[in-house]
N, CA, C and O of each residue as an XYZ file, in Angstrom:
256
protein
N    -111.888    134.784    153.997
C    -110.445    134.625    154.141
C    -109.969    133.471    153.251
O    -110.595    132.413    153.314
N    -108.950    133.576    152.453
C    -108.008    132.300    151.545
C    -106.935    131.544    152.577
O    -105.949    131.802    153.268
N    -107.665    130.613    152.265
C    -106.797    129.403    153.240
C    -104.987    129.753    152.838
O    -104.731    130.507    151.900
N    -104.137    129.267    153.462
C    -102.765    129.213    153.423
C    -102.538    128.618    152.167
O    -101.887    129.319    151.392
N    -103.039    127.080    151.593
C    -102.509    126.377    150.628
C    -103.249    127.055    149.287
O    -102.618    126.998    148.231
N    -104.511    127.669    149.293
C    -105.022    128.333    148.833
C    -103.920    129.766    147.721
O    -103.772    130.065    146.536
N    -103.369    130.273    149.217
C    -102.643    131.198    148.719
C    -101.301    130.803    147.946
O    -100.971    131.400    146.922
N    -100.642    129.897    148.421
C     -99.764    129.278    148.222
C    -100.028    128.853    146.556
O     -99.071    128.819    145.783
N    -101.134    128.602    146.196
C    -101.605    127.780    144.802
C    -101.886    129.713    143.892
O    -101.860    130.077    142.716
N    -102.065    130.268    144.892
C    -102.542    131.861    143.673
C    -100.687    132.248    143.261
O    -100.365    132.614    142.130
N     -99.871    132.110    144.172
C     -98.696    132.500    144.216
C     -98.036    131.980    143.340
O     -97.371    132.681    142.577
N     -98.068    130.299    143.218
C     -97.533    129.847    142.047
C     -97.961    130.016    140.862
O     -97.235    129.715    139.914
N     -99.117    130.488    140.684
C    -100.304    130.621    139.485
C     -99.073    132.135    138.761
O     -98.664    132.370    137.624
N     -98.916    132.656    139.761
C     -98.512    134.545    139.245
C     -97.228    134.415    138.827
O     -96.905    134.911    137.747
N     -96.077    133.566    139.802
C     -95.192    133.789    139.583
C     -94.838    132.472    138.289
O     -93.904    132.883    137.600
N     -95.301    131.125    137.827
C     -95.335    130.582    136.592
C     -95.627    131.205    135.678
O     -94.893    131.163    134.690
N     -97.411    132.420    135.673
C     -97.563    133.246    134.553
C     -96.878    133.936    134.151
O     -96.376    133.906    133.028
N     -96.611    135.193    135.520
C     -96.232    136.212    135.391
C     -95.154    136.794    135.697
O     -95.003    137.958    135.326
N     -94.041    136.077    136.517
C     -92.777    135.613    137.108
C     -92.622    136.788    138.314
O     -91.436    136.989    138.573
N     -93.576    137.619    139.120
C     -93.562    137.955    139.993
C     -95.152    138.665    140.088
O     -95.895    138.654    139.107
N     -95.526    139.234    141.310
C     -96.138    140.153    141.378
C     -96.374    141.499    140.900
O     -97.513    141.966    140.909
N     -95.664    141.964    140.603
C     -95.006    143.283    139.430
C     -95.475    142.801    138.303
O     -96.352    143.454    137.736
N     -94.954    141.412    137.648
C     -95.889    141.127    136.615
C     -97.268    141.275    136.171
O     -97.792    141.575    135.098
N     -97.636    141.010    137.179
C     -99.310    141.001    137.258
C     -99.534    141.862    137.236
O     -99.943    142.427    136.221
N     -99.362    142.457    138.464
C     -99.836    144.298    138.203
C     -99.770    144.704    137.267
O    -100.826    145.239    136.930
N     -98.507    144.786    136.095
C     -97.646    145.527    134.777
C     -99.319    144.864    133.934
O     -99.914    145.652    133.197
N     -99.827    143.621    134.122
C    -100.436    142.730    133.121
C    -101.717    143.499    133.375
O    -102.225    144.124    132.445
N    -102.282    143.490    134.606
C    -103.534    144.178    134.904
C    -103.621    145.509    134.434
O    -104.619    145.781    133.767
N    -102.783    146.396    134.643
C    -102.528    147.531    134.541
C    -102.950    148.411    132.941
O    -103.350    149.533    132.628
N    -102.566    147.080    132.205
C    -102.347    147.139    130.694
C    -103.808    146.719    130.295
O    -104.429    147.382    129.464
N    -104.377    145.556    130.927
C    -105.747    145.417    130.466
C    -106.511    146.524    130.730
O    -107.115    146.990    129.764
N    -106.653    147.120    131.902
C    -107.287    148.636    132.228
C    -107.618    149.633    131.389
O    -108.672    150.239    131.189
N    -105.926    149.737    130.674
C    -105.806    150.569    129.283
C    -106.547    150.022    128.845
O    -107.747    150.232    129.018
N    -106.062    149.144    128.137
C    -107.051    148.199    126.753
C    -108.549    149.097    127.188
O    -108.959    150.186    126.786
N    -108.873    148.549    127.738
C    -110.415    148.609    127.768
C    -110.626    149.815    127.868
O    -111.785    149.988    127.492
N    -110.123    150.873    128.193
C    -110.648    152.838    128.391
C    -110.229    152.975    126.690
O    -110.373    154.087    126.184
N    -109.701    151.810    125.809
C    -109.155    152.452    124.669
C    -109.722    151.052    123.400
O    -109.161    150.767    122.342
N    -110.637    150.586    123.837
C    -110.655    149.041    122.822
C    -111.653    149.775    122.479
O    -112.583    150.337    123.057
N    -111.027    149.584    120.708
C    -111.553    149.891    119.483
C    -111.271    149.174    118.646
O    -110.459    148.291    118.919
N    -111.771    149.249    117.412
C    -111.216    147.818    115.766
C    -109.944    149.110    115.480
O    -109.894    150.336    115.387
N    -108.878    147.743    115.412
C    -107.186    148.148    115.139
C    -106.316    149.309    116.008
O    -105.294    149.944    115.749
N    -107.063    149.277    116.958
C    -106.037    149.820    118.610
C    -105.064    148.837    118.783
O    -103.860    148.934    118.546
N    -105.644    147.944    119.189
C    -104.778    146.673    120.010
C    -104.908    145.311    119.021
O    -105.928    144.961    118.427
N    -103.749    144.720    119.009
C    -103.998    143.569    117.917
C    -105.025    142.561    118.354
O    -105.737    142.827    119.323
N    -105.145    141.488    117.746
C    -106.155    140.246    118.436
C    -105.425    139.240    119.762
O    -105.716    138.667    120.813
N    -104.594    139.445    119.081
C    -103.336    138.371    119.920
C    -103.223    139.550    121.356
O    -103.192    138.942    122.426
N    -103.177    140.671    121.455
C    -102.940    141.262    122.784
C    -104.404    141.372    123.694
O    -104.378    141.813    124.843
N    -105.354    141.033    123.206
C    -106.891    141.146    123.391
C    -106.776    139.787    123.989
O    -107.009    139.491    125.161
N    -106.379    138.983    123.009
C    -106.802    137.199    123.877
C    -106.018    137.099    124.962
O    -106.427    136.285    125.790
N    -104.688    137.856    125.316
C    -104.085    137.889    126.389
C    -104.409    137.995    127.222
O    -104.339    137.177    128.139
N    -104.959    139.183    127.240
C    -106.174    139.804    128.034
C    -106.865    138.794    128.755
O    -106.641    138.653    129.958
N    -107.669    138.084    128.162
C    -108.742    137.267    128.493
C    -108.119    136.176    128.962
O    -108.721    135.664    129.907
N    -107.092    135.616    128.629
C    -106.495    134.649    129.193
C    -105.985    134.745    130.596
O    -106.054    133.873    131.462
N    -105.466    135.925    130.685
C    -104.934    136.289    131.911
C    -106.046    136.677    133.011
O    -105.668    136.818    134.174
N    -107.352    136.848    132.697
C    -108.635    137.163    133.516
C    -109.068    135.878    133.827
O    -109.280    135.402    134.942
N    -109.168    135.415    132.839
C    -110.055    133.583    132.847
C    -109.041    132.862    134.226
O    -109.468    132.402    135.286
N    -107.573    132.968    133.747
C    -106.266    132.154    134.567
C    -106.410    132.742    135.944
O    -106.158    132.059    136.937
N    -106.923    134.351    136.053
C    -106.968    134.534    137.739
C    -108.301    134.611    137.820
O    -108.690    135.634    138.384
N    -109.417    133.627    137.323
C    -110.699    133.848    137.676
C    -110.800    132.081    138.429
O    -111.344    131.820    139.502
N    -110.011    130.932    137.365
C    -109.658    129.769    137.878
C    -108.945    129.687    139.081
O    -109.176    128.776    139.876
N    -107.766    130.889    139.380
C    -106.919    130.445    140.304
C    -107.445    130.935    141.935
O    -106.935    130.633    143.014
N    -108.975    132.030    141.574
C    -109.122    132.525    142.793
C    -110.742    131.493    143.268
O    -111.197    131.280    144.392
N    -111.325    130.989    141.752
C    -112.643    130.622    142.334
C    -112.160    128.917    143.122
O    -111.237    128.128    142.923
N    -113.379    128.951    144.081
C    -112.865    128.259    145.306
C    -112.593    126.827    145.060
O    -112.164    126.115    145.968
């Protein structure tokens, strides 16, 4: 179980990144693609590091 302040700290994490929950999803949603479709010159470099940024940012905001 995630403590209250816990959650409170993932919430601000999404809605500073991603300015709601919908965001995230829209963000996750899109990496999913990426990856059933990452090939050289599908997706630029800059939408790839996004990617990773946005995995790394909810890998910091969930590990304990």
């Amino acid at each position: 179980m995630i403590e209250p302040t816990r959650l409170e700290e993932i919430s601000e994490w999404i809605t500073e990144s991603y300015g709601s929950e919908a965001g995230l999803r829209q963000q996750l949603n899109h990496i999913v693609f990426m990856l059933h479709f990452l090939q050289e010159d599908v997706f630029s470099p800059r939408e790839v590091q996004d990617a990773v940024e946005l995995l790394k940012g909810l890998e910091d905001v969930l590990a304990p």
